[in-house]
Short mmCIF file of the C-alpha atoms (twelve columns), coordinates in Angstrom:
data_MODEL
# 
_entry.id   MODEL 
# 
loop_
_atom_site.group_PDB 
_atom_site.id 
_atom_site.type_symbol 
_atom_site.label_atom_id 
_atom_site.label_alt_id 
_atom_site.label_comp_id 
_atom_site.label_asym_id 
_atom_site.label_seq_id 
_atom_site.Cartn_x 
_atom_site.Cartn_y 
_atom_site.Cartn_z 
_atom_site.pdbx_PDB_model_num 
ATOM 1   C CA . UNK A 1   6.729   -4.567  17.326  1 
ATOM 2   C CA . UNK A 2   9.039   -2.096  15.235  1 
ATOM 3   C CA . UNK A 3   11.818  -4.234  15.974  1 
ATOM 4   C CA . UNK A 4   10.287  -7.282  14.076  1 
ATOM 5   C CA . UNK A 5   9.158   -5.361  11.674  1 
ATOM 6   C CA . UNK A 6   12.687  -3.847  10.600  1 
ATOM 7   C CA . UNK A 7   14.352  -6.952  11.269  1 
ATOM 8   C CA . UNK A 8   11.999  -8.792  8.659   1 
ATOM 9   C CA . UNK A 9   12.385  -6.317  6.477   1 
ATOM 10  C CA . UNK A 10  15.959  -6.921  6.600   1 
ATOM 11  C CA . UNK A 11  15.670  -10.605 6.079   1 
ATOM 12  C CA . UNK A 12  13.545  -10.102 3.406   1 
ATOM 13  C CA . UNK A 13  15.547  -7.692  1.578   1 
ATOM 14  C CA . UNK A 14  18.753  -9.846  1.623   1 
ATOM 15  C CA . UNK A 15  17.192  -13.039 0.387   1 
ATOM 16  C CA . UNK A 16  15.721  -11.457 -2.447  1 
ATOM 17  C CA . UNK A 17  18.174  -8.996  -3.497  1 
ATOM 18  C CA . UNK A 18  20.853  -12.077 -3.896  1 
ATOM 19  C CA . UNK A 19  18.288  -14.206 -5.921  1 
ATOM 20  C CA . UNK A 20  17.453  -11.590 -8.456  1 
ATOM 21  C CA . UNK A 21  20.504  -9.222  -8.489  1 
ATOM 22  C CA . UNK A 22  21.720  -10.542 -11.823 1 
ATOM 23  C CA . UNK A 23  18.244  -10.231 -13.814 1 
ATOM 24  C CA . UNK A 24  18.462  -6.402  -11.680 1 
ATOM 25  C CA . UNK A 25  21.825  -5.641  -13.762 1 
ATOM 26  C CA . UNK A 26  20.158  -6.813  -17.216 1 
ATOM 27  C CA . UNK A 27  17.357  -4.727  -16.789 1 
ATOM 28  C CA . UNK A 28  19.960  -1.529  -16.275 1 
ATOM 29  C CA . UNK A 29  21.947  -2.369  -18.965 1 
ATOM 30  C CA . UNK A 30  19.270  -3.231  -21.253 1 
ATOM 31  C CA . UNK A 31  17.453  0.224   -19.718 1 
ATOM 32  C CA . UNK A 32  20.521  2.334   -21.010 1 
ATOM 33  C CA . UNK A 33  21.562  1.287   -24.409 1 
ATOM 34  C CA . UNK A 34  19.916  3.943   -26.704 1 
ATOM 35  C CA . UNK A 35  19.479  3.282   -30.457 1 
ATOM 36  C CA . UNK A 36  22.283  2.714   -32.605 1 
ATOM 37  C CA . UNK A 37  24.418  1.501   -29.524 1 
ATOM 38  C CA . UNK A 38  22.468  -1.836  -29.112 1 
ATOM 39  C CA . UNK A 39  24.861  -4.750  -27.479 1 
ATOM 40  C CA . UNK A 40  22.096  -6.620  -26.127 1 
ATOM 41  C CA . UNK A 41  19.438  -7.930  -27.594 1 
ATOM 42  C CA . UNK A 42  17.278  -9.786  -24.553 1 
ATOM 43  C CA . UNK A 43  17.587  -10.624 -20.898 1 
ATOM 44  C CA . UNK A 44  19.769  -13.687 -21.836 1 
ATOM 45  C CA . UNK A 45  21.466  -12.826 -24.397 1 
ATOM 46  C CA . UNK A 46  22.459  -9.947  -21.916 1 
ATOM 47  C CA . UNK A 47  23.642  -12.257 -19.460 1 
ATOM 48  C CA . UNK A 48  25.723  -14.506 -21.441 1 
ATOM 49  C CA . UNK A 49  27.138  -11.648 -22.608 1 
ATOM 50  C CA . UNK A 50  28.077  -10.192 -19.209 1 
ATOM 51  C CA . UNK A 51  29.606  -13.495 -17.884 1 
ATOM 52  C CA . UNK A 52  31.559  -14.049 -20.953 1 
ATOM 53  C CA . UNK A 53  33.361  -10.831 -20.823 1 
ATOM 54  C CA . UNK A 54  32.946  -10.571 -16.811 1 
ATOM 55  C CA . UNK A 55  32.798  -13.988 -15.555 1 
ATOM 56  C CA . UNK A 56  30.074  -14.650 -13.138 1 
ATOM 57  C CA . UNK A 57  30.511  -12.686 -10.638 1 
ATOM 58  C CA . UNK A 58  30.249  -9.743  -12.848 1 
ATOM 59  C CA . UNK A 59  26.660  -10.730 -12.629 1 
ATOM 60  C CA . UNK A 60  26.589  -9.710  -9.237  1 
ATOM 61  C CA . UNK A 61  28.571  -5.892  -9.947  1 
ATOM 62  C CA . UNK A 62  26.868  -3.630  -7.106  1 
ATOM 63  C CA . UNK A 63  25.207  -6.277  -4.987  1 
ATOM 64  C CA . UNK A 64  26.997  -5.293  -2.192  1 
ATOM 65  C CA . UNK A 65  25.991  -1.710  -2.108  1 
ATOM 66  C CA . UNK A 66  22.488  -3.231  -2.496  1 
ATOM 67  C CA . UNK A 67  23.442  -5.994  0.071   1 
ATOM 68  C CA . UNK A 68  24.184  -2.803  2.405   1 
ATOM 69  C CA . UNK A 69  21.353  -0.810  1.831   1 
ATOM 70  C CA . UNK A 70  18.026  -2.999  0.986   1 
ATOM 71  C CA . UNK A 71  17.946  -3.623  4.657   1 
ATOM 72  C CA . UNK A 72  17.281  -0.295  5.782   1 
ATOM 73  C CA . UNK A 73  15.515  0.559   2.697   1 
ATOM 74  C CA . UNK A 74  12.790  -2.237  2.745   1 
ATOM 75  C CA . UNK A 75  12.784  -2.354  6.625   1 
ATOM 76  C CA . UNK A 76  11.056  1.251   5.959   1 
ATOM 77  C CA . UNK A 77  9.301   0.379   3.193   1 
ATOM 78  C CA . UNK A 78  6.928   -2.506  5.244   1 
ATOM 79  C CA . UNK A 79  7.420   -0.575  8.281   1 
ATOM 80  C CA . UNK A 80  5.984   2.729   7.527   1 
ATOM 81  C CA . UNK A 81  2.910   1.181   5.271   1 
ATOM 82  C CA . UNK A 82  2.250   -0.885  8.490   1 
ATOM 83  C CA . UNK A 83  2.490   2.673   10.324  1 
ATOM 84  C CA . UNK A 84  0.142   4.787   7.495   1 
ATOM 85  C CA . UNK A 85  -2.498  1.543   7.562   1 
ATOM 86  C CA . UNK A 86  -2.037  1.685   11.928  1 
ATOM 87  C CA . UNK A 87  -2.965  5.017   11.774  1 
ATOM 88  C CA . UNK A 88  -5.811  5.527   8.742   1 
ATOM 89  C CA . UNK A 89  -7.953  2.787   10.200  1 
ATOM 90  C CA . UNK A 90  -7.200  4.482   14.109  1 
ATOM 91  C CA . UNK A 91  -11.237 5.163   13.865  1 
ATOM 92  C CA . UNK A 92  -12.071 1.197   13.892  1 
ATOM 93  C CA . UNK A 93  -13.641 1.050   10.580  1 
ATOM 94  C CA . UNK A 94  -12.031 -1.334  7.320   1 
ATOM 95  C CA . UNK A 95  -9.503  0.465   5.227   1 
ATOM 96  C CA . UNK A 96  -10.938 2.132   2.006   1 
ATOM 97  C CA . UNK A 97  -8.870  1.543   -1.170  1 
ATOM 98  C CA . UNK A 98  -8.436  5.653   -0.822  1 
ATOM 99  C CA . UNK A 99  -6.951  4.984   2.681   1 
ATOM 100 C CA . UNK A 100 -4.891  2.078   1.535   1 
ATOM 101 C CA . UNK A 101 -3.279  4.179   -1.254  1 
ATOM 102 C CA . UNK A 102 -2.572  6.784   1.185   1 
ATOM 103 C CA . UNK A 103 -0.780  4.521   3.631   1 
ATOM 104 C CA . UNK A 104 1.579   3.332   0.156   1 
ATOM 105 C CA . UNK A 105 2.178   6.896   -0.748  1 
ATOM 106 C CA . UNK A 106 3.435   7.422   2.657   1 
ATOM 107 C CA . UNK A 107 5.332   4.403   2.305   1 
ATOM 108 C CA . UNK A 108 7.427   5.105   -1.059  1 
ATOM 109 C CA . UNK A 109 7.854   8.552   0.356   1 
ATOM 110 C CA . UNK A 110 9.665   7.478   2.986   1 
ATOM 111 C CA . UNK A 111 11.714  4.906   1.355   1 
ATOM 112 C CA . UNK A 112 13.528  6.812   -1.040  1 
ATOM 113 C CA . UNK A 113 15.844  8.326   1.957   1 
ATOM 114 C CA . UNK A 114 17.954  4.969   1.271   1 
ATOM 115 C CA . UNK A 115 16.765  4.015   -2.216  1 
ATOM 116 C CA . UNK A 116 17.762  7.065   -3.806  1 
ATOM 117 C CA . UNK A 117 21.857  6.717   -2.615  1 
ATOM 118 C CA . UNK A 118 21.702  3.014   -3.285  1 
ATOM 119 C CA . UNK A 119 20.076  3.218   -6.674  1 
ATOM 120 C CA . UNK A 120 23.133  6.028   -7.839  1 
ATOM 121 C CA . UNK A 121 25.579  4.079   -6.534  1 
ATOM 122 C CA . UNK A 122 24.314  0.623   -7.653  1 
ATOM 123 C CA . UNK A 123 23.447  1.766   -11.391 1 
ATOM 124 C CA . UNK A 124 26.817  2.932   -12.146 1 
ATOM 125 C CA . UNK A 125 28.441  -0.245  -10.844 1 
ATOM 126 C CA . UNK A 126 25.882  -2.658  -12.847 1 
ATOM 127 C CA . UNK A 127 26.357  -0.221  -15.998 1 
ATOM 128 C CA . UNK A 128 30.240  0.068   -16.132 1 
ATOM 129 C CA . UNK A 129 30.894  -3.280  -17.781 1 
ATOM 130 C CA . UNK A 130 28.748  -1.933  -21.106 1 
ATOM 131 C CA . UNK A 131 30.494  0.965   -21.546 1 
ATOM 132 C CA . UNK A 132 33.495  -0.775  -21.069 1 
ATOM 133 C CA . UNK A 133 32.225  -3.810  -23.910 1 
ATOM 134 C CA . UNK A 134 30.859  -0.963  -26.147 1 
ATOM 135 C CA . UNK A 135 34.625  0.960   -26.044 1 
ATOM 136 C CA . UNK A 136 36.046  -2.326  -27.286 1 
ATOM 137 C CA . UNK A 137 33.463  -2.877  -29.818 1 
ATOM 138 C CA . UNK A 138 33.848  0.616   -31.280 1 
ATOM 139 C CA . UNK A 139 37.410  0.580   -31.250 1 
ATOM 140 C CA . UNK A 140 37.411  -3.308  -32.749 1 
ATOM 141 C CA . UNK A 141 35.103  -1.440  -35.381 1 
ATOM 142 C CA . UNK A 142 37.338  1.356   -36.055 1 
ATOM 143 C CA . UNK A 143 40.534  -0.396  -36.393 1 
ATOM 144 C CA . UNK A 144 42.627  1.749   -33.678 1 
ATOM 145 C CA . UNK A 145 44.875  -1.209  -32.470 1 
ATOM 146 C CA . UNK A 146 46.140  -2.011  -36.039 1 
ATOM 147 C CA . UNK A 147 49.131  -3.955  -33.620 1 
ATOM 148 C CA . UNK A 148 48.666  -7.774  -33.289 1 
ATOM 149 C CA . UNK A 149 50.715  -7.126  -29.835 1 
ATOM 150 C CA . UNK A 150 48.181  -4.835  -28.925 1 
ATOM 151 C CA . UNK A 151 45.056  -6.209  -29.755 1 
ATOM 152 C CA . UNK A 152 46.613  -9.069  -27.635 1 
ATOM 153 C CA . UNK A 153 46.794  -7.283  -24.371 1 
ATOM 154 C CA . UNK A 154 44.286  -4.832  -24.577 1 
ATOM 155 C CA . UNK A 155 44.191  -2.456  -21.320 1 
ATOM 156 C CA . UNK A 156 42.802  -3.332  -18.523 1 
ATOM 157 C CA . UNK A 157 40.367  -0.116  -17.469 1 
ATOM 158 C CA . UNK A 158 39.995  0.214   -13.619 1 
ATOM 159 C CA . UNK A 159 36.903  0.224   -12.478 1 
ATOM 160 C CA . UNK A 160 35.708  2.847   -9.581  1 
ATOM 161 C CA . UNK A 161 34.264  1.072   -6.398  1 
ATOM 162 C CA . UNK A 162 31.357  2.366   -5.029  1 
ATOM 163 C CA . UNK A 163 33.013  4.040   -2.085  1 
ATOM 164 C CA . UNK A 164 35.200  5.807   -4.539  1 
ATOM 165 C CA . UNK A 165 31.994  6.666   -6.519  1 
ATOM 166 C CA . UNK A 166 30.229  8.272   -2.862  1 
ATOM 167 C CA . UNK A 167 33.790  9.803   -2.023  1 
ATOM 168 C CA . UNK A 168 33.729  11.721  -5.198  1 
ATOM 169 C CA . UNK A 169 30.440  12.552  -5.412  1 
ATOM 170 C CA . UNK A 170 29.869  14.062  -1.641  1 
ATOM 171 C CA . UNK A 171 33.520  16.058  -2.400  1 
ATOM 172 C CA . UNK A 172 31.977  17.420  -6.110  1 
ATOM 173 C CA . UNK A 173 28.266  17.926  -5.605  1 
ATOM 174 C CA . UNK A 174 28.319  17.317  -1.691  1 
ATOM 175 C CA . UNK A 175 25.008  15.200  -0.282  1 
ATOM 176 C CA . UNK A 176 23.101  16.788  -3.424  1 
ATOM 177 C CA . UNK A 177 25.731  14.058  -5.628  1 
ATOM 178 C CA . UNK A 178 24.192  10.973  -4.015  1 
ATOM 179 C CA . UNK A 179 20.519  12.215  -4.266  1 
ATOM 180 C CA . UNK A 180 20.950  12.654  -8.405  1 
ATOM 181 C CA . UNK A 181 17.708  11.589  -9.696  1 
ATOM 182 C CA . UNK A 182 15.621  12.535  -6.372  1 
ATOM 183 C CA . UNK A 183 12.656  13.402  -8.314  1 
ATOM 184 C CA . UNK A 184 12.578  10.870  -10.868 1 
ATOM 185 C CA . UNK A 185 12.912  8.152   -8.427  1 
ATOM 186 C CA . UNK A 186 9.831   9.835   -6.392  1 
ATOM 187 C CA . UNK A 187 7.310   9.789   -9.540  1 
ATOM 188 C CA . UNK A 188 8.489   6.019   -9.481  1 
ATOM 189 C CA . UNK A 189 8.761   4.593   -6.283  1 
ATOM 190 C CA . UNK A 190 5.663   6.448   -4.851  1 
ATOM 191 C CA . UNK A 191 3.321   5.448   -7.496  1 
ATOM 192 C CA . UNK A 192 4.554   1.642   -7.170  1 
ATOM 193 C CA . UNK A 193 3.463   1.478   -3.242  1 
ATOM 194 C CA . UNK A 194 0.139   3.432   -4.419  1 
ATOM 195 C CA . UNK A 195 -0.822  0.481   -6.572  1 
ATOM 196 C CA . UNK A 196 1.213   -2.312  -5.086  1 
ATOM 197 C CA . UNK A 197 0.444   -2.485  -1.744  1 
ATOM 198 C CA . UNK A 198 -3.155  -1.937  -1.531  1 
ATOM 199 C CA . UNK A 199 -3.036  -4.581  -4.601  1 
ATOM 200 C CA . UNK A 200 -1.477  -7.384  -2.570  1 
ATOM 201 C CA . UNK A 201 -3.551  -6.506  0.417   1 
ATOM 202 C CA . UNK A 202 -6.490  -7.669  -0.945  1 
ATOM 203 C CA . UNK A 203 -5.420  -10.518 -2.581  1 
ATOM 204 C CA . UNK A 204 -3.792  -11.879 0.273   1 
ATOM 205 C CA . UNK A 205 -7.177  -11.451 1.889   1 
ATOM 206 C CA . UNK A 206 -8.872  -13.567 -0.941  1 
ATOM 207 C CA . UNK A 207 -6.333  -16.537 0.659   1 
ATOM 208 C CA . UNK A 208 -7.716  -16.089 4.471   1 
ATOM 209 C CA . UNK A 209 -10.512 -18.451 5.651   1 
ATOM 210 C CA . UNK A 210 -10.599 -15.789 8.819   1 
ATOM 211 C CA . UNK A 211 -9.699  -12.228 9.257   1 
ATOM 212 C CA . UNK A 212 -8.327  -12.500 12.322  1 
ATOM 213 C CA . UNK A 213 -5.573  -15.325 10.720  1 
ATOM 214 C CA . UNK A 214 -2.966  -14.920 8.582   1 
ATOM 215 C CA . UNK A 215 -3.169  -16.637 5.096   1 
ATOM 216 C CA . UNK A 216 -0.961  -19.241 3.975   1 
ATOM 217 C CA . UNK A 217 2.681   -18.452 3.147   1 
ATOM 218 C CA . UNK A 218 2.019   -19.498 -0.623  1 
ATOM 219 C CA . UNK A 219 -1.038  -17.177 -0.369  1 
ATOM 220 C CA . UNK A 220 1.275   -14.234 0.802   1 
ATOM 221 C CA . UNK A 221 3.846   -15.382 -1.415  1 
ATOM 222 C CA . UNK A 222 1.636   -15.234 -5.076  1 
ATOM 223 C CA . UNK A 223 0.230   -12.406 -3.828  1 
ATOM 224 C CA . UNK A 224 3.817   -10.607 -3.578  1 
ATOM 225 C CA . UNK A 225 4.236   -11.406 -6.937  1 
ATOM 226 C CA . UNK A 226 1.030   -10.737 -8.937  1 
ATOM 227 C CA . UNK A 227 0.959   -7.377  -7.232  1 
ATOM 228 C CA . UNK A 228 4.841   -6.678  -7.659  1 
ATOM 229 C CA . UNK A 229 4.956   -7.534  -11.163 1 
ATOM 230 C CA . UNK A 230 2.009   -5.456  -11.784 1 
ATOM 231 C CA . UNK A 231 3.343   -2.530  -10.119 1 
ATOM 232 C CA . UNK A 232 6.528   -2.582  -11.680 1 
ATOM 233 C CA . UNK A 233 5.257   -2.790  -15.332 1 
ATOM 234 C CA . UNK A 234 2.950   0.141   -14.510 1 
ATOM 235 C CA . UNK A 235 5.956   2.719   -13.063 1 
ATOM 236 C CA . UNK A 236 8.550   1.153   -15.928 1 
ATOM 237 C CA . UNK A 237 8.234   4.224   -17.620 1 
ATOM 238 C CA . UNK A 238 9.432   6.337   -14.834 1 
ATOM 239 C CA . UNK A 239 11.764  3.420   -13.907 1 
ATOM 240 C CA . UNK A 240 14.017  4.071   -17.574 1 
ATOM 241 C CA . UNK A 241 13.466  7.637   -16.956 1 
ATOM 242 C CA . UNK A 242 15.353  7.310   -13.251 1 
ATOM 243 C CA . UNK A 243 17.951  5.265   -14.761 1 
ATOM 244 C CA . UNK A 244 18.946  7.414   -17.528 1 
ATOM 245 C CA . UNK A 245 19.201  10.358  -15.216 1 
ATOM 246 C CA . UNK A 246 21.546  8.626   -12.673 1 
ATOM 247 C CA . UNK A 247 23.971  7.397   -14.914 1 
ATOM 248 C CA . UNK A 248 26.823  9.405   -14.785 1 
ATOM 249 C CA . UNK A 249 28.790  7.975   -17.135 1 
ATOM 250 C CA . UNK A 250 27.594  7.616   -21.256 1 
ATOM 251 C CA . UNK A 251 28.641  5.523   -23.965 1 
ATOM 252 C CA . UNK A 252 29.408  6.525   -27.313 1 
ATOM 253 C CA . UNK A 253 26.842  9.180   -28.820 1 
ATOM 254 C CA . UNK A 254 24.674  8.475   -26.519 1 
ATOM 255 C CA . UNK A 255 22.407  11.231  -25.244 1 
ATOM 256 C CA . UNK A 256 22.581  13.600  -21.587 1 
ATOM 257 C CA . UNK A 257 19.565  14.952  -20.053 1 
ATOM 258 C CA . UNK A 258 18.806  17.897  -18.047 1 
ATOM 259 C CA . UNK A 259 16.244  16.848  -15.923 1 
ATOM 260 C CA . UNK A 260 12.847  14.399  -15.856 1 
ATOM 261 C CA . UNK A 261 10.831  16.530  -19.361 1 
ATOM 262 C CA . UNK A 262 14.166  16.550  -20.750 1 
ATOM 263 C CA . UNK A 263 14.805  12.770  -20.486 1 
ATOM 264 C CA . UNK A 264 11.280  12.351  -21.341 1 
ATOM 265 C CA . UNK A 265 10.775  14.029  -24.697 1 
ATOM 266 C CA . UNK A 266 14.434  12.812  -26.126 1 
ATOM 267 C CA . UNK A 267 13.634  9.310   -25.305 1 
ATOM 268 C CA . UNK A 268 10.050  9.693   -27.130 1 
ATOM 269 C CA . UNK A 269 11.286  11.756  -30.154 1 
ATOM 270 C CA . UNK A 270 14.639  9.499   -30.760 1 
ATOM 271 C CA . UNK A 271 13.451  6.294   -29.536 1 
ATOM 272 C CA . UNK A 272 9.656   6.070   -29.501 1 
ATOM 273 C CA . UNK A 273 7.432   5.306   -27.190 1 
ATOM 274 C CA . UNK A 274 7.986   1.516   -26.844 1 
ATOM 275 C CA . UNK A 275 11.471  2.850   -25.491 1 
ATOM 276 C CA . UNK A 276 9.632   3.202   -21.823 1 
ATOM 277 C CA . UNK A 277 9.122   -0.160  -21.659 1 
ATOM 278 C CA . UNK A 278 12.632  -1.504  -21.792 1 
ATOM 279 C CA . UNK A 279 13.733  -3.585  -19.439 1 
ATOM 280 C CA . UNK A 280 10.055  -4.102  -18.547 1 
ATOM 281 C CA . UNK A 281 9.779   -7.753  -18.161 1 
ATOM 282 C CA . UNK A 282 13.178  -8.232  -16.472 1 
ATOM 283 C CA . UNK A 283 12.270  -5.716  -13.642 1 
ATOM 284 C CA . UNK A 284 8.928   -8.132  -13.221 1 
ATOM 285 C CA . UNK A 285 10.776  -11.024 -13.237 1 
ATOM 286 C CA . UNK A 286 13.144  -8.677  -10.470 1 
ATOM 287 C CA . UNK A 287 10.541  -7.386  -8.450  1 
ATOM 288 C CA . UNK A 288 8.102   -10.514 -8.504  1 
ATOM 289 C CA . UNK A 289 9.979   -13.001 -6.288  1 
ATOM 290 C CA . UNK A 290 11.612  -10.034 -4.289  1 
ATOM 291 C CA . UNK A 291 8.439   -8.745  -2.844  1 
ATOM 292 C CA . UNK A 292 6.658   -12.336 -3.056  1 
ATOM 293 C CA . UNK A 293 9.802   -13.519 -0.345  1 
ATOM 294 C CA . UNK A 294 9.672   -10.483 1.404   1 
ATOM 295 C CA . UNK A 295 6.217   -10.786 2.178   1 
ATOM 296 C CA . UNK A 296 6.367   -14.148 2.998   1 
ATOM 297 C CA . UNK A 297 9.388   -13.404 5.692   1 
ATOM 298 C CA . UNK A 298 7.430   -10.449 6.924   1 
ATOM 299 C CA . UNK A 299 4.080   -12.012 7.664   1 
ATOM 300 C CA . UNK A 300 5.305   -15.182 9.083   1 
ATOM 301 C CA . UNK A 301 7.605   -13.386 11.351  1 
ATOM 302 C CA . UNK A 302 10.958  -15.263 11.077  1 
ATOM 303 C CA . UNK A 303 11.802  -11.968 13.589  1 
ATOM 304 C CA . UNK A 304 9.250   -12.539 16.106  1 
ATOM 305 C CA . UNK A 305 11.080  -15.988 16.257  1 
ATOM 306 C CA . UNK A 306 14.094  -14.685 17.050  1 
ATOM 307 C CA . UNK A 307 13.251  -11.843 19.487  1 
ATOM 308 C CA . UNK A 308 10.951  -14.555 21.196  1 
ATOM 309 C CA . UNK A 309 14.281  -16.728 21.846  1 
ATOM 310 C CA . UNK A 310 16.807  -14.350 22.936  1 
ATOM 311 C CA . UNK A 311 14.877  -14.155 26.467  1 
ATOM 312 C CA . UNK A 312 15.273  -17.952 26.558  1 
ATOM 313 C CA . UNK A 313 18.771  -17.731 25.300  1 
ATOM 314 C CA . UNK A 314 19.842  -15.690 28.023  1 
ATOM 315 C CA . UNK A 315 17.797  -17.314 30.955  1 
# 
């Protein structure tokens, strides 16, 4: 039922977000520093980094915008390639890769209603503390607090929250504000569900001894993985590109863009081609487990559970 389906979405979305959110923020930092403005060198040197100067829970800067909108956002996500695959194989015959593609187009579509808004919001939370580390760098650098007093309490820079960051956008740029990066996050997101979900349809298949039963949850679970890591890697590319364009806020000499070619050619002429690829292996190691547990939720039904005992809860 619908229900089920958006409620394990929801589950899903919420366990995996809060196991991977910090590896999520390395990738955006590491995704943003241009050449010449280098603070991190790896995922963990990233993250040592960030809970030295942050503490831990500056790991977890923008999870709760996340926390707020995965739900929705993978709830439509499973639901509406369930709904494409429903309605492609309406004619009784087996889903053709074609068809199967189709129903994941349809499915990133959809989803970027939510993940558009959430990915603005959440990138300029998770990218704050850099700028802020690369101001105190370059003014450590340049000698501008020459005062021992000073360089003892340096300021404290305040630090929008994300409803400030919505507030200002929709008053500036109205709806248009939050939806920054539209485009770019369409040539990602619609090309992942093209190759990821027809990917970990079949190999969950290779794991059932019957059609007509499901396959084990470790089956479901690897299968998440392999096909969300390979997904992810593929789109990276368009993943930097999206990034770049949604950050609002720059560090030092570091370049704008006007649009998707824009972003494109300055990051290939100034930083080379290997430049699309940053961040690569962190967003597999993000988007592995996150789609392995959410389809492990969603096909053992943790919602059919529930909606199966509220009748008995209320009798």
């Amino acid at each position: 039922s619908l229900p089920a389906k958006l409620i394990n979405g929801g589950i899903a979305g919420l366990i995996g977000v809060t196991c991977v959110f910090p590896i999520d923020l390395a990738k955006t930092r590491l995704q943003n520093q241009q050449n010449g403005q280098r603070l991190y060198s790896s995922l963990s040197d990233c993250l040592i980094k960030t809970i030295r100067s942050e503490g831990y829970f500056g790991m977890y800067r923008g999870a709760a915008v996340n926390l707020t909108l995965v739900t929705p956002e993978k709830a439509i996500k499973l639901a509406a390639n369930d709904f494409f695959r429903h309605h492609l194989s309406k004619d009784g015959k087996k889903l053709t890769l074609l068809r199967e593609m189709l129903a994941g187009c349809g499915a990133g579509t959809c989803q970027v209603i939510v993940t558009t808004p959430m990915e603005m919001l959440k990138i300029q939370l998770q990218d704050a503390g850099r700028i802020a580390a690369q101001k105190k760098l370059m003014a450590a650098q340049a000698h501008i607090s020459s005062s021992p007093a000073a360089a003892a309490k340096p300021e404290v820079e305040k630090r929008p929250t994300a409803t400030q960051i919505a507030r200002e956008l929709l008053r500036s740029k109205g709806i248009a504000g939050l939806y920054k990066g539209l485009g770019a996050t369409l040539l990602r997101d619609v090309p992942f569900s093209i190759v990821y979900f027809p990917l970990f349809a079949n190999l969950n298949k290779l794991g059932q001894k019957d059609p007509n039963v499901k396959a084990p949850f470790y089956v479901s679970f690897l299968s998440g993985c392999v096909a969300g890591s390979t997904a992810a890697v593929a789109v990276n590319p368009c993943d930097v590109i999206k990034t770049r364009l949604q950050s609002l806020q720059r560090g030092v000499n570091e370049d704008t863009y006007s649009g998707i070619l824009d972003c494109t050619k300055k990051i290939w002429q100034r930083e080379g081609p290997t430049a699309f690829f940053k961040g690569a292996y962190c967003r597999a190691l993000v988007i592995a487990p996150l789609f392995g547990i959410a389809q492990v939720v969603y096909f053992v039904g943790i919602a059919e559970f529930l909606l199966d005992m509220l009748p008995k809860h209320r009798a």
